[in-house]
C-alpha positions in Angstrom: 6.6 -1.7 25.5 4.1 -3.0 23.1 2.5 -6.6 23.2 2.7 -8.7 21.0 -1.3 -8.5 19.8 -1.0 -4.6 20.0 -4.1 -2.8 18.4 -3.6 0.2 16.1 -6.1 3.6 15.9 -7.1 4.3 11.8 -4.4 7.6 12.6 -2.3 5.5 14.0 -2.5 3.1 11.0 -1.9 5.8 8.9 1.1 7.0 10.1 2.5 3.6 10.4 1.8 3.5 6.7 2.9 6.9 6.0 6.4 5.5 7.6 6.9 2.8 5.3 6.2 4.4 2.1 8.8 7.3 3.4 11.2 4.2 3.8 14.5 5.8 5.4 13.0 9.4 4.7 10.5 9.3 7.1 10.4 12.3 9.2 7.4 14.9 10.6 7.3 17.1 7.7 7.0 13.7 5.0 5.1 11.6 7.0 2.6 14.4 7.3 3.0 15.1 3.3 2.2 11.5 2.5 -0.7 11.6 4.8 -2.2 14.6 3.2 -1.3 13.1 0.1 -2.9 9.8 0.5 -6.2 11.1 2.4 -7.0 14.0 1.0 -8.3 15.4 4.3 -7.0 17.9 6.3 -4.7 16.8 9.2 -3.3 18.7 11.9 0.4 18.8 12.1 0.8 18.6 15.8 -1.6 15.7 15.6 1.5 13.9 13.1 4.2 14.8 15.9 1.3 13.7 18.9 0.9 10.4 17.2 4.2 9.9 16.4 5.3 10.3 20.0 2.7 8.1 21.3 4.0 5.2 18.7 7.6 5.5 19.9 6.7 5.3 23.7 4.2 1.9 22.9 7.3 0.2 21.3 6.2 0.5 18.0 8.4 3.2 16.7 12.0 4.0 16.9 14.0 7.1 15.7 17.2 8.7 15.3 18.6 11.9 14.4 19.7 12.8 11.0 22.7 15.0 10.5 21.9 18.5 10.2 20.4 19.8 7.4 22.7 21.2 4.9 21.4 25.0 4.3 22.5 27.5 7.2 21.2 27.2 10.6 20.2 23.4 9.7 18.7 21.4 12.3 18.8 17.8 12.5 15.8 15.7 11.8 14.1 13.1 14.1 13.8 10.0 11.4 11.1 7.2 12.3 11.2 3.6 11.0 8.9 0.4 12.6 9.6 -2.6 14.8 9.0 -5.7 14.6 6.0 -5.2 16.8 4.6 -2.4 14.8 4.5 -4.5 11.3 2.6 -7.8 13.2 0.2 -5.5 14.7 -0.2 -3.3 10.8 -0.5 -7.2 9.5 -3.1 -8.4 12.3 -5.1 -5.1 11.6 -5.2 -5.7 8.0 -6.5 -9.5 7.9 -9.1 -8.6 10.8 -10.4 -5.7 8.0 -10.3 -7.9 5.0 -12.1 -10.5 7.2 -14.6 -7.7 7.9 -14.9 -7.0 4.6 -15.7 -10.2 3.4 -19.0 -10.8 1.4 -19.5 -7.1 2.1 -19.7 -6.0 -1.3 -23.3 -6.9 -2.5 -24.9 -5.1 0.9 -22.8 -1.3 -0.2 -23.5 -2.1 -3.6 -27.3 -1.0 -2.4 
């Protein structure tokens, strides 16, 4: 079960990410799309399903089976989608970078 201060990996950001911009479409195959999309970097597809696994078991994930898939011999999909646990700890990660960030600008600007 995750805390309630639980602290989030950059992958694991990113897939947490990758999640809600899937909204209820959010399986292995489009979570690892919209990373590759997004990062432009090459990401290992067993890494995705690793990740994903290891979110589900901290309390931070849940999923469910979609019906089978339509065409024949159609498997069902395993569907992700956050908790409440996983948003405060995306929401406490982000104001800790901003906060980072802060008066940054001027020194990279170099």
């Amino acid at each position: 079960m995750a805390t309630e201060h639980a602290t989030l990996g950059e992958f694991e950001q990113m897939i947490l990410l990758a999640i809600l911009q899937r909204k209820e479409d959010a399986y292995g195959a489009t979570i690892y799309d919209e990373l590759s999309r997004h990062t432009k970097r090459s990401v290992a597809r067993g890494a995705v399903y690793m990740t994903l696994d290891r979110l589900e078991k901290k309390g931070l994930l849940t999923s469910t089976l979609s019906d089978p898939t339509p065409e024949r011999g159609g498997r069902a999909r395993r569907c992700y989608s956050l908790t409440r646990q996983a948003i405060h700890a995306l929401k406490d990660s982000r104001r800790t970078l901003i906060s980072l960030w802060a008066g940054l600008e001027p020194v990279l600007e170099k």
